[in-house]
N, C-alpha and C positions, 0 to 999 in steps of 0.2 A: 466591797466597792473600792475601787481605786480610785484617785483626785486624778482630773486630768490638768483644770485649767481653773486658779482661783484668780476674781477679780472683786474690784472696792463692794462691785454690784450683787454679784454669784460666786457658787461655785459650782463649775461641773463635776460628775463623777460620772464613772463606767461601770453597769452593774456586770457580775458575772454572766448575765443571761446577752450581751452583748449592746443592753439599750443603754441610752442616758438618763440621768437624773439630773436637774438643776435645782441649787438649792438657795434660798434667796438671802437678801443682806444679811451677814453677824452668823446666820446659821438658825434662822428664827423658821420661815416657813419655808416649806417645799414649790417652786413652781410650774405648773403645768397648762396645759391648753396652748393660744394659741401665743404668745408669752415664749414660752420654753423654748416651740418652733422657732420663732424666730431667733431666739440668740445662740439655738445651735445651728444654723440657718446662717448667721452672722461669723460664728466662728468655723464655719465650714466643714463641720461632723457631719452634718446629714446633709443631702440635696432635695430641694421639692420633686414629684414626678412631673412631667409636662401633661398639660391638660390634652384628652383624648380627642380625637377629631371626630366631626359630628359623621352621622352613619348616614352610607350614600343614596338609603330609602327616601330621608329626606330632605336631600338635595334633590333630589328625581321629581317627588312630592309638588316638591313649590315652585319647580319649574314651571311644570304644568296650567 
């Protein structure tokens, strides 16, 4: 794994498979869920997707 980016808080690494790892204060535990997202999120390694737009069945639906 390579160090990307250490802070007081984390640190990041890069695994060879291309994901991230964050690893929390001193180097104690690993963090994941939604935690992780966000401070790679924060440090701008990944983007969230945009939420999907609802399907035009029901929009047609509730017109009705």
């Amino acid at each position: 794994m390579e160090q990307i980016k250490k802070t007081a808080q984390y640190t990041i690494f890069k695994k060879n498979s291309g994901r991230y790892a964050v690893k929390g204060r001193k180097g104690v535990k690993w963090v994941s869920g939604d935690d992780k997202v966000k401070i790679l999120v924060d440090e701008q390694l990944v983007t969230l997707p945009e939420p999907k737009a609802a399907p035009a069945e029901a929009e047609a639906a509730s017109e009705e």
